[in-house]
C-alpha positions as CSV (number, residue, x, y, z in Angstrom):
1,X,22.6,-173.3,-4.6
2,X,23.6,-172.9,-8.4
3,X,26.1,-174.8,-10.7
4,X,28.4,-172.3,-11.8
5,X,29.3,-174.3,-15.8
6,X,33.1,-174.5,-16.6
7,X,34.4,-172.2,-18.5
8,X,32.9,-169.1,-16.9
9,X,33.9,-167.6,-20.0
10,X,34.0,-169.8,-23.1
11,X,36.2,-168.5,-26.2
12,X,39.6,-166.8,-26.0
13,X,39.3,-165.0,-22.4
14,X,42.8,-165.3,-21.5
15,X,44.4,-164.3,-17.8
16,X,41.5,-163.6,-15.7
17,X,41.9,-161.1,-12.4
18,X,38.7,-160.9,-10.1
19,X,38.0,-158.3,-7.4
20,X,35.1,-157.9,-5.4
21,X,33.0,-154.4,-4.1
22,X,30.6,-155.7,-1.7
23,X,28.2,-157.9,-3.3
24,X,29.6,-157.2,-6.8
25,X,32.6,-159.3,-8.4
26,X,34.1,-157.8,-11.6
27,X,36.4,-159.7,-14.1
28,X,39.1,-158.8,-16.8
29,X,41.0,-160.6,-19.3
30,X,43.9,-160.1,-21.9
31,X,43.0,-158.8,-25.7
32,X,46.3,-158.7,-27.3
33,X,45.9,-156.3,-30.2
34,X,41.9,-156.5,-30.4
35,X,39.8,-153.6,-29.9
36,X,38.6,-152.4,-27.9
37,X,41.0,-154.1,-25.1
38,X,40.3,-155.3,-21.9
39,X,37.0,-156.1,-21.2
40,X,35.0,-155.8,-17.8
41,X,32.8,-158.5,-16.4
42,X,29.9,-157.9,-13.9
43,X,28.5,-160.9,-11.5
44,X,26.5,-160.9,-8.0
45,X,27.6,-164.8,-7.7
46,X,30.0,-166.2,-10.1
47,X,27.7,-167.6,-12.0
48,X,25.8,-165.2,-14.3
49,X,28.6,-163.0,-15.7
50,X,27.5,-159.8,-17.7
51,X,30.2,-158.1,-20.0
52,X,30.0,-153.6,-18.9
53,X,32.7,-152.5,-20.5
54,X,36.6,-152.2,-22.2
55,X,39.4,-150.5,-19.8
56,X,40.9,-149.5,-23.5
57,X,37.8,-148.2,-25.6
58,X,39.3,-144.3,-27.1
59,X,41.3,-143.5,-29.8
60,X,44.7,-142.5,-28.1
61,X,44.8,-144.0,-25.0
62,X,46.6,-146.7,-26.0
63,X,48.8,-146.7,-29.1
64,X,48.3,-150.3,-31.0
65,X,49.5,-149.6,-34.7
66,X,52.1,-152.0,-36.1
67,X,51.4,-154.5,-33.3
68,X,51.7,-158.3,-34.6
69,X,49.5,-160.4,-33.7
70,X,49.7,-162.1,-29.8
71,X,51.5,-158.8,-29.1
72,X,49.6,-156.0,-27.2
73,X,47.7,-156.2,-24.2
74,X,49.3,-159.3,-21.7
75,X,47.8,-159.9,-17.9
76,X,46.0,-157.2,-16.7
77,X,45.2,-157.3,-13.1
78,X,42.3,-155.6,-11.8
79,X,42.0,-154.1,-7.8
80,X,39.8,-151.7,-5.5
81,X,40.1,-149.4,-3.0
82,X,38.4,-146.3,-1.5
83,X,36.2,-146.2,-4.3
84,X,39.1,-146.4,-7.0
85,X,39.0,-149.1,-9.8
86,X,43.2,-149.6,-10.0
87,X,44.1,-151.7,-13.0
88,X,47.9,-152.3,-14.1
89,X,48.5,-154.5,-17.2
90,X,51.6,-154.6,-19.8
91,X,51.7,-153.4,-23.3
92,X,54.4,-155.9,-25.8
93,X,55.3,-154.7,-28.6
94,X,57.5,-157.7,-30.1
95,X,59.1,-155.3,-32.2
96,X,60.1,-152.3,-30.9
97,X,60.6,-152.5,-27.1
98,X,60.4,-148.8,-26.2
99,X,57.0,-148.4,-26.8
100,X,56.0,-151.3,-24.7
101,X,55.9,-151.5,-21.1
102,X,53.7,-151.6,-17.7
103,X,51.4,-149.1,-17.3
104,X,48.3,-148.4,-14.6
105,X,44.8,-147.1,-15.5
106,X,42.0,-145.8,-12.9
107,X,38.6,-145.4,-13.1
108,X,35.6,-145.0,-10.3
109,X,33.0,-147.0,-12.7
110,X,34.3,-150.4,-13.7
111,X,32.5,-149.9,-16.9
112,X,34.6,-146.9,-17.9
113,X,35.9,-144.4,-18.6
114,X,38.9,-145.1,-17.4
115,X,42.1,-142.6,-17.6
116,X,45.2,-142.8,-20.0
117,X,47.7,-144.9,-18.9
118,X,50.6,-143.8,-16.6
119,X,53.7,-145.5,-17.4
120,X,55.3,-146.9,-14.8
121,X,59.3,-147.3,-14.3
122,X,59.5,-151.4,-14.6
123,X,60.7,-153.7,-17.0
124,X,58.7,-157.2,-17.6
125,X,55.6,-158.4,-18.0
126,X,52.0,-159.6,-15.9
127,X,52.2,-156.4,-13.3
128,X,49.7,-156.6,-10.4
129,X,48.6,-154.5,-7.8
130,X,48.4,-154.7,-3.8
131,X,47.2,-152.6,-1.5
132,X,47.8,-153.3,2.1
133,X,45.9,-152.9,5.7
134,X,47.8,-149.7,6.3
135,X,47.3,-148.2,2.5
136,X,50.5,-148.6,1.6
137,X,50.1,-150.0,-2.5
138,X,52.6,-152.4,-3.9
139,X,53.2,-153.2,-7.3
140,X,54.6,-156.8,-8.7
141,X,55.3,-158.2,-11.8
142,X,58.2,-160.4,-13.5
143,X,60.8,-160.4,-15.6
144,X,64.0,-162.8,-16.8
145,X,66.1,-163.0,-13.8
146,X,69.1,-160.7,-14.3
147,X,71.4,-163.3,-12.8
148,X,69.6,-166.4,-14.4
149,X,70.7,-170.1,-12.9
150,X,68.8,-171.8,-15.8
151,X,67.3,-171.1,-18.8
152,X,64.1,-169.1,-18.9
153,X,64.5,-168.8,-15.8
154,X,62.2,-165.5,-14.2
155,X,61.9,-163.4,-11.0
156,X,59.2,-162.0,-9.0
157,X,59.9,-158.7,-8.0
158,X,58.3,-156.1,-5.3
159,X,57.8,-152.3,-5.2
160,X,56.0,-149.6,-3.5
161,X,53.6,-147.2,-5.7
162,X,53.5,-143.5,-4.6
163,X,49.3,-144.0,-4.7
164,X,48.8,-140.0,-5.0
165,X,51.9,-139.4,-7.8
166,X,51.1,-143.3,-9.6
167,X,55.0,-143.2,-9.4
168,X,57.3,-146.5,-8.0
169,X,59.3,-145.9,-4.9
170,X,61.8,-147.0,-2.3
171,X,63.7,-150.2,-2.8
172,X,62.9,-152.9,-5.4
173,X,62.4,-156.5,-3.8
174,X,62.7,-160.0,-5.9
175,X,61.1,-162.2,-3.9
176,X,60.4,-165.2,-6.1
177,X,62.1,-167.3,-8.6
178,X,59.1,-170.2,-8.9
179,X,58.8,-173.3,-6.8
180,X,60.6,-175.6,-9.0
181,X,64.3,-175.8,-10.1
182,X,64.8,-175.3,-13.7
183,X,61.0,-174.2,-14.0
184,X,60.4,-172.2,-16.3
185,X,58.4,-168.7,-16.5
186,X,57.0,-167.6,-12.6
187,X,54.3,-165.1,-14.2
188,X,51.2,-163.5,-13.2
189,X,52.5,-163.0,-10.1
190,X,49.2,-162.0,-7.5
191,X,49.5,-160.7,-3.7
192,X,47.3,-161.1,-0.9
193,X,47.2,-160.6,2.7
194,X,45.2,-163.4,5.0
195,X,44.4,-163.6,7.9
196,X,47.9,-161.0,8.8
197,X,49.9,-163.4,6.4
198,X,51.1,-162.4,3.2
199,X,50.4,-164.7,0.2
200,X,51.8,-164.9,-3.3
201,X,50.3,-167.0,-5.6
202,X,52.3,-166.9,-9.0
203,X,51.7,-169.8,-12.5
204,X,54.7,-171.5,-13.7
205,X,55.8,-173.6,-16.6
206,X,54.6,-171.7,-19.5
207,X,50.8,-171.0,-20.5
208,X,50.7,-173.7,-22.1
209,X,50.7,-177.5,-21.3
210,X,53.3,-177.5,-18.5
211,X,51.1,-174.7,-16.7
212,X,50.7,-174.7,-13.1
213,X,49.7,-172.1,-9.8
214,X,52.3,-171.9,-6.8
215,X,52.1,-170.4,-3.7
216,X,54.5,-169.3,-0.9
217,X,53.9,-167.1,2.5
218,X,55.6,-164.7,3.9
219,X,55.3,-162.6,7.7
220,X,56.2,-159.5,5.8
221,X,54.8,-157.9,2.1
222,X,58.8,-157.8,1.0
223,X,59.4,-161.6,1.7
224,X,61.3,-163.6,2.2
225,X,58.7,-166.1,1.0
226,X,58.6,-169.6,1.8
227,X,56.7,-171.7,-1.0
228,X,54.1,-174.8,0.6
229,X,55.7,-177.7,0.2
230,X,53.0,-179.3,-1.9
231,X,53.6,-176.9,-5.0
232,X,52.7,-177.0,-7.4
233,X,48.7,-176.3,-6.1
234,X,47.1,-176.7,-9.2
235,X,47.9,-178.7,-12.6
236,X,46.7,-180.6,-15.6
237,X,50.0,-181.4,-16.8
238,X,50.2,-185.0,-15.2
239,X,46.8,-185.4,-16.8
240,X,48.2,-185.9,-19.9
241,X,47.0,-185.0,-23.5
242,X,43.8,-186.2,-23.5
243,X,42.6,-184.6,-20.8
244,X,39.1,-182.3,-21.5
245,X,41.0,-179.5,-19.9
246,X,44.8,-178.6,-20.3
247,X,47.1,-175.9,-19.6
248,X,45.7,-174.5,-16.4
249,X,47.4,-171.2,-14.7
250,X,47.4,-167.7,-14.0
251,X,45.3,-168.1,-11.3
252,X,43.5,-165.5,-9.2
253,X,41.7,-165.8,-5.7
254,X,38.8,-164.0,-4.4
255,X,36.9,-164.1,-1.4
256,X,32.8,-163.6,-1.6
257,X,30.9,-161.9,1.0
258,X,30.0,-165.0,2.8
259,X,33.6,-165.8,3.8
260,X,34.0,-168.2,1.2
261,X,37.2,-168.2,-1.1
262,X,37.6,-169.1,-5.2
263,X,39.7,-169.1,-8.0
264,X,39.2,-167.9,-11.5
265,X,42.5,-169.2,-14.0
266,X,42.7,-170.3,-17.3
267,X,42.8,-173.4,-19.1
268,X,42.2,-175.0,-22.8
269,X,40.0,-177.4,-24.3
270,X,41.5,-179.6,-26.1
271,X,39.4,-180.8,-29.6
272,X,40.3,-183.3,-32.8
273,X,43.7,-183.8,-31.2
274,X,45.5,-181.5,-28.8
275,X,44.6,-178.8,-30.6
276,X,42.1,-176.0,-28.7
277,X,40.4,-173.5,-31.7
278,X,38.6,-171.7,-28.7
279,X,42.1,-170.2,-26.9
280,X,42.8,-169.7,-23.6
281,X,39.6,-169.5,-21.2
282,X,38.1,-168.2,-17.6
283,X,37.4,-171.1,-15.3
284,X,36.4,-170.8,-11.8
285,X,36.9,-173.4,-9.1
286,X,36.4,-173.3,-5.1
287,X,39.2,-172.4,-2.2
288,X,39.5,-173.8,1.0
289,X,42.6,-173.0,3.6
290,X,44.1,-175.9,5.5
291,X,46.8,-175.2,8.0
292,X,47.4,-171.8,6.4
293,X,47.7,-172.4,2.7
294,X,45.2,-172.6,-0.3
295,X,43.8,-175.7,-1.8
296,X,42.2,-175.5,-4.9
297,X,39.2,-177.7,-5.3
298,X,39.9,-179.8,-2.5
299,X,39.0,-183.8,-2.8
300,X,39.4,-183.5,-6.6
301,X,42.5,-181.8,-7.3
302,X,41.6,-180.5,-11.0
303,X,39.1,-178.3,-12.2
304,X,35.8,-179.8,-12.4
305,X,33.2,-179.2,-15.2
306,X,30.5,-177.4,-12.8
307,X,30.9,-175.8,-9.8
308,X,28.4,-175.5,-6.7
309,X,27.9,-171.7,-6.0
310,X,26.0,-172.4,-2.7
311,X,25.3,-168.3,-2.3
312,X,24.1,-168.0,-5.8
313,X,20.3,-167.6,-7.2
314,X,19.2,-168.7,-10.5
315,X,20.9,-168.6,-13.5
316,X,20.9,-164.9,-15.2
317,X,21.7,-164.7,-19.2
318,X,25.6,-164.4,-19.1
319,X,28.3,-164.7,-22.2
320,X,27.2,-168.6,-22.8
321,X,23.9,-167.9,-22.8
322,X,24.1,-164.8,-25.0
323,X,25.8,-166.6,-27.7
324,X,23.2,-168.5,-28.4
325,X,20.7,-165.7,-29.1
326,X,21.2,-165.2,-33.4
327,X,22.4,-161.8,-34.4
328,X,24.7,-160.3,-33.1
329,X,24.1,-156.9,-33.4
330,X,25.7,-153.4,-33.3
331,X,26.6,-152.6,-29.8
332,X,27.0,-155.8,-28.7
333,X,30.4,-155.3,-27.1
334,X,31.7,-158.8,-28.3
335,X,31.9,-157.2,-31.0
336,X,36.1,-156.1,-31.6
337,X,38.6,-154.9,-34.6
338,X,42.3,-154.6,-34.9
339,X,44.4,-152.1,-33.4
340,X,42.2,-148.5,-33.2
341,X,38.5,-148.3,-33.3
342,X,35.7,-149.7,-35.7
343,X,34.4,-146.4,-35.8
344,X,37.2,-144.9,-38.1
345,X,35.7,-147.9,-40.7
346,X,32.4,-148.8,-40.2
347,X,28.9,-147.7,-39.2
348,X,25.7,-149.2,-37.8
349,X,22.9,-149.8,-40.3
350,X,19.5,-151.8,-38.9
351,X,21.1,-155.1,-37.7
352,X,24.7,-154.8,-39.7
353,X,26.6,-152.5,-40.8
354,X,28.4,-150.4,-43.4
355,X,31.8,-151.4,-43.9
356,X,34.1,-148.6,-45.9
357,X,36.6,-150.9,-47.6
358,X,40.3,-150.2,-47.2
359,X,43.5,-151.1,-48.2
360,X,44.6,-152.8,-45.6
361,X,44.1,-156.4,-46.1
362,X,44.1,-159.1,-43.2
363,X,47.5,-160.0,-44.0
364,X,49.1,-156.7,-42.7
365,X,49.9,-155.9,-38.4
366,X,47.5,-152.9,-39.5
367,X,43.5,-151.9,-39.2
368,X,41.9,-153.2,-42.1
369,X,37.7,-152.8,-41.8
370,X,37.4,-156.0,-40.2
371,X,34.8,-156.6,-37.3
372,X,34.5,-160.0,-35.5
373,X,33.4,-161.9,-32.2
374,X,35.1,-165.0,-30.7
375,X,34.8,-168.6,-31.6
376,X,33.0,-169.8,-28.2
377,X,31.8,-172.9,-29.3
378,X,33.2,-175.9,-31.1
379,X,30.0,-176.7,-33.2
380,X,28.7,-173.3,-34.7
381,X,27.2,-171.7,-37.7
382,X,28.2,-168.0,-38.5
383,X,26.6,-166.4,-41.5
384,X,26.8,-162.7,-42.8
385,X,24.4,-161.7,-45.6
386,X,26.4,-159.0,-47.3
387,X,25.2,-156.0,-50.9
388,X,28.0,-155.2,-52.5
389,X,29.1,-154.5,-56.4
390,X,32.7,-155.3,-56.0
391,X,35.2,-154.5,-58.5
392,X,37.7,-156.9,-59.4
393,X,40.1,-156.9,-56.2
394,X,37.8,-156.0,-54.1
395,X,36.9,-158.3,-51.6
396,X,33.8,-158.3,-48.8
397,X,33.9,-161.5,-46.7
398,X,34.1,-163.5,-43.6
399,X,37.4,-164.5,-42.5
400,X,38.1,-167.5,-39.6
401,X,41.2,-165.3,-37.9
402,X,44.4,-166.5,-35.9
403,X,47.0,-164.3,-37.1
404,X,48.2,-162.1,-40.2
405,X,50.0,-165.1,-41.3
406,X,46.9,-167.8,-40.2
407,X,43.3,-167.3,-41.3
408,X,40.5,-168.3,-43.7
409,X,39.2,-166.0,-46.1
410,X,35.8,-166.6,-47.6
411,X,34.9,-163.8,-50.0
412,X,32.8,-162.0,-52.5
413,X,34.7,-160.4,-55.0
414,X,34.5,-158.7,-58.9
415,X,34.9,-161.0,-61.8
416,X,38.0,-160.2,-64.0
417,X,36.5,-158.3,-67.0
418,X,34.0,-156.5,-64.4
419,X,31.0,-158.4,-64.8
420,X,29.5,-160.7,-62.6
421,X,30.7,-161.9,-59.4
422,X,32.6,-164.9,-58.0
423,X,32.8,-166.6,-54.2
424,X,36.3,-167.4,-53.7
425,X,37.6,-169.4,-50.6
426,X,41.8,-168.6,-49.1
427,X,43.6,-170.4,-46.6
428,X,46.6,-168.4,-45.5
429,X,48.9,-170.5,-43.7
430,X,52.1,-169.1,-42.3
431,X,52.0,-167.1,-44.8
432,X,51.3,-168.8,-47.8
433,X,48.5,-168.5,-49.7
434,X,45.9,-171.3,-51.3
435,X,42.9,-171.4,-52.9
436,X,40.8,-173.5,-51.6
437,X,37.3,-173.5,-53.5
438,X,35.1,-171.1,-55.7
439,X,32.1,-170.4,-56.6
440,X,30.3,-168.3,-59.7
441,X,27.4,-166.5,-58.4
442,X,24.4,-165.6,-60.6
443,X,22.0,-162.8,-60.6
444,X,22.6,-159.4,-60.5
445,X,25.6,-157.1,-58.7
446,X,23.6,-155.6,-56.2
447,X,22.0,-158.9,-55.3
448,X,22.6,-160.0,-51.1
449,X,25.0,-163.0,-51.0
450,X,24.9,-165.5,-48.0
451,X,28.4,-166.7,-46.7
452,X,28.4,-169.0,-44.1
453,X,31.3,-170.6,-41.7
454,X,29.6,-174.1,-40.3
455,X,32.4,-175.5,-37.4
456,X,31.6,-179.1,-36.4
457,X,34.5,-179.8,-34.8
458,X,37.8,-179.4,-36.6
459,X,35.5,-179.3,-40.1
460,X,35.5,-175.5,-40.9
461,X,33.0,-175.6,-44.1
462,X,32.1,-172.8,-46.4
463,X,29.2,-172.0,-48.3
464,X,27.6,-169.4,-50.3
465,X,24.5,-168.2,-52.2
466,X,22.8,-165.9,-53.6
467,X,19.8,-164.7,-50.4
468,X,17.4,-166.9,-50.3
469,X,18.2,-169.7,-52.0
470,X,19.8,-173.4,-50.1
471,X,23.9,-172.3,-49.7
472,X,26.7,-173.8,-52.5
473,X,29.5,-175.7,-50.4
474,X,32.6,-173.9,-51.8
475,X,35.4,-175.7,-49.6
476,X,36.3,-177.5,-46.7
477,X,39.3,-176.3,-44.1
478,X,40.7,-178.2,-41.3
479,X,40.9,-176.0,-37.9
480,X,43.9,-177.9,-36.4
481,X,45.8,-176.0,-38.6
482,X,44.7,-172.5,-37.3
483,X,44.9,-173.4,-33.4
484,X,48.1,-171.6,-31.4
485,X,49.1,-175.4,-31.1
486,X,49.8,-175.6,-35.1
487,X,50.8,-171.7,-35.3
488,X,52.1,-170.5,-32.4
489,X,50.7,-167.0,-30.4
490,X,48.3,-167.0,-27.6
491,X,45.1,-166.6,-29.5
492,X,41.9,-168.5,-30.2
493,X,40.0,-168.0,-33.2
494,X,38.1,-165.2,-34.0
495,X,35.3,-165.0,-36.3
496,X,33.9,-162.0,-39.0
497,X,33.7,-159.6,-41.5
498,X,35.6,-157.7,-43.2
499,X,36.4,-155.4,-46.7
500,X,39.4,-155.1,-48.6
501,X,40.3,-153.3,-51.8
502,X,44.3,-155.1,-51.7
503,X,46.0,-151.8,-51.3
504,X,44.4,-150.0,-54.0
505,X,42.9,-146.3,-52.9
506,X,38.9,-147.2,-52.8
507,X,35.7,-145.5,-51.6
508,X,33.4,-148.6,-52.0
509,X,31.0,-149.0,-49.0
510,X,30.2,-152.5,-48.4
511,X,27.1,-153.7,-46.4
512,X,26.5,-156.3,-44.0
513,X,23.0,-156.5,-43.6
514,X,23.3,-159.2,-41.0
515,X,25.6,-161.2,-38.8
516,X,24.4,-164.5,-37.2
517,X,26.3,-166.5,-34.7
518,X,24.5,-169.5,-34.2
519,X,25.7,-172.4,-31.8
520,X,24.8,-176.1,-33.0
521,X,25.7,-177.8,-29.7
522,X,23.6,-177.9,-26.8
């Protein structure tokens, strides 16, 4: 037996599916506009977890450009059969609805490639997949209810899927409005057939505090559905506040090769307030079935820190442990950008990289040269030594990122007058700018500077130096302002570098000879 350690996967890992292949489980999350998006998760017990892959990892499979931040890539939901990876997920696009929508992607190798999308004809949002005993394949999702009886008020609908054209047949079924009057947002809507019963297991209440999974049961895939009468299965909500965990939802059940049945959903971690830096993440907590329905974690009710895994073996190195190990360097595949590939900016050198500066700064729903990992851990040191001879305007930095309109900059940029260099420290905050510290640098232009992020806590501090010599603080920033909680979105932070020349034409090449992330707690 092995304790599986709650959150399977720390940092912003939002809307987790699960399937198994034999012995094999695979995972996949929701990336918004980050790329590459949707990334693959390899375990043999629940426990070790082993990143393989992105679903979205090409230039023009997906199109991203223009897409604000907490738009892109919601709830995908991930499925086998026959051999065939099927994964169906929804593309927003808050601003221009047509190019949004639900698509489905296929692939025989979880770890890729997998095809272009095919669109499919349904409105809404957190699609998901079914294939039943017979091979017929149904596809669910939801959507505002066209009659509505309250406000936000959604509906679960049901359709068949042509499996050989990828095209939606037949009738269209709404099966499900949520278990509770007046609740709000019946999403991530999942399927299952047990034991010749039909389950759908669906959150509720907003992925956010008032989050919570439902089930009803049904004789036939179509409905009608009959929810259990102790809905809703699963919340933190009367846990108030100051709970350690918050939020929990969008659940999705599995069931190992030993019979056994669990859960993976997400939840938040509340820190220095109700405020939760790391986003939403994967958490995994046993099934059992009594007199035909689920109960999640039975005798507890909540989700508890650690997990026994009584099929699993020791402990492999998984995404906690491999944050811990220093650099991280290229090909790691934590490592993401905005909106199109890293490769159309940036190249690997030794441990870093080459960064061609552009225009685009982090301010614009665009692709500046920006390459970061998640925030995983509250307490955690990330440093980038960077060469550079910037002109004035130009900047070469690390950046603490929520949003376009929430983020810290902390830069190295050209002195007015063109001599010399200065450290200069931004906090953009719903899009205003401040200056929050700066720093002269001495020695020559081509010298390595050190910039450092140090999280303990809410405490975001900055420092900089020249290589090799102890690090100048240059300011301090308080994270409960860059949480979804203070700005809105669905994101947690995100931490790294990046090389702007503020929308002047530029062919500077900046390098990042190294990129540490280095966790402080234990």
């Amino acid at each position: 037996m092995t304790l599986a350690r709650n959150p399977l996967l720390p940092g912003c890992y939002p809307d987790p599916t699960i399937c198994r292949v034999g012995e094999d489980f695979y995972l996949a999350c929701s990336t918004f506009e980050y790329f590459p998006g949707l990334p693959v998760f390899h375990s043999r017990d629940l426990v070790s977890w082993e990143q393989i892959g992105h679903v979205v990892d090409r230039p023009g499979q997906l199109d991203l450009d223009g897409i604000a931040s907490s738009g892109g890539l919601y709830a995908p939901t991930l499925r086998h059969h026959d051999g065939v990876f099927w994964l169906v997920c929804t593309l927003v696009d808050q601003q221009d609805d047509a190019r949004g929508g639900n698509f489905l992607m296929t692939a025989t190798d979880p770890a890729g490639p997998w095809s272009d999308p095919v669109w499919l004809d349904a409105d809404g949002i957190d699609p998901s997949i079914f294939i039943d005993d017979d091979g017929r394949v149904w596809v669910h999702g939801t959507r505002r209810a066209r009659e509505p009886a309250w406000h936000d008020q959604t509906e679960v609908w049901v359709r068949e899927l042509d499996p050989a054209a990828k095209e939606l047949v037949g009738p269209e079924h709404v099966v499900w409005n949520g278990a509770l009057r007046d609740a709000v947002w019946a999403e991530g809507p999942h399927l299952y057939k047990v034991d010749g019963t039909y389950y759908l297991l669906a959150a509720e209440g907003g992925t956010e505090f008032h989050h919570a999974v439902s089930v009803a049961r049904a004789d036939r895939v179509t409905g009608p559905y009959v929810g259990n009468k102790g809905n809703p299965i699963l919340t933190h909500r009367h846990l108030g506040h100051g709970a350690d965990v918050v939020g929990v939802g969008h659940a999705d059940l599995v069931q190992a090769a030993d019979g056994s049945w669990w859960v993976v959903l997400l939840g938040m971690r509340p820190y220095g307030g109700y405020h939760y830096n790391l986003g939403r993440e994967t958490f995994l907590a046993p099934v059992v079935w009594e007199d035909g329905w689920p109960v999640i974690a039975p005798g507890v009710g909540r989700v508890p820190a650690q997990v026994d895994v009584p099929f699993a073996g020791p402990v492999r190195p998984g995404v906690a442990q491999r944050c811990a190990s220093g650099v991280v360097r290229p090909g790691d595949l934590r490592w993401t950008s905005l909106r199109r590939s890293a490769a159309e900016f940036a190249s690997a050198r030794g441990d870093g990289w080459d960064l061609t500066m552009r225009p685009t700064t982090l301010s614009e729903p665009g692709t500046p040269a920006f390459l970061g990992v998640r925030q995983q851990h509250q307490d955690v040191d990330v440093r980038a030594t960077v060469r550079t001879a910037p002109a004035a305007g130009d900047d070469v930095g690390l950046t603490v990122r929520q949003s376009e309109a929430d983020h810290v900059r902390l830069f190295v940029t050209g002195a007015d007058g063109g001599t010399g260099r200065r450290v200069v420290a931004v906090h953009r905050r719903a899009g205003v700018e401040t200056v929050v510290g700066e720093l002269s640098l001495p020695g020559g232009a081509q010298e390595r500077v050190t910039l450092t992020v140090c999280a303990r806590g809410q405490d975001y501090s900055l420092f900089a130096g020249v290589a090799g010599d102890d690090p100048s603080p240059v300011a301090v920033v308080d994270g409960r302002t860059l949480d979804s909680v203070a700005t809105g979105g669905f994101l947690g932070l995100w931490i790294g570098v990046y090389a702007t020349s503020n929308g002047r034409p530029t062919t500077t090449v900046a390098q990042v000879e190294v990129f540490e992330y280095v966790p402080a707690e234990s």
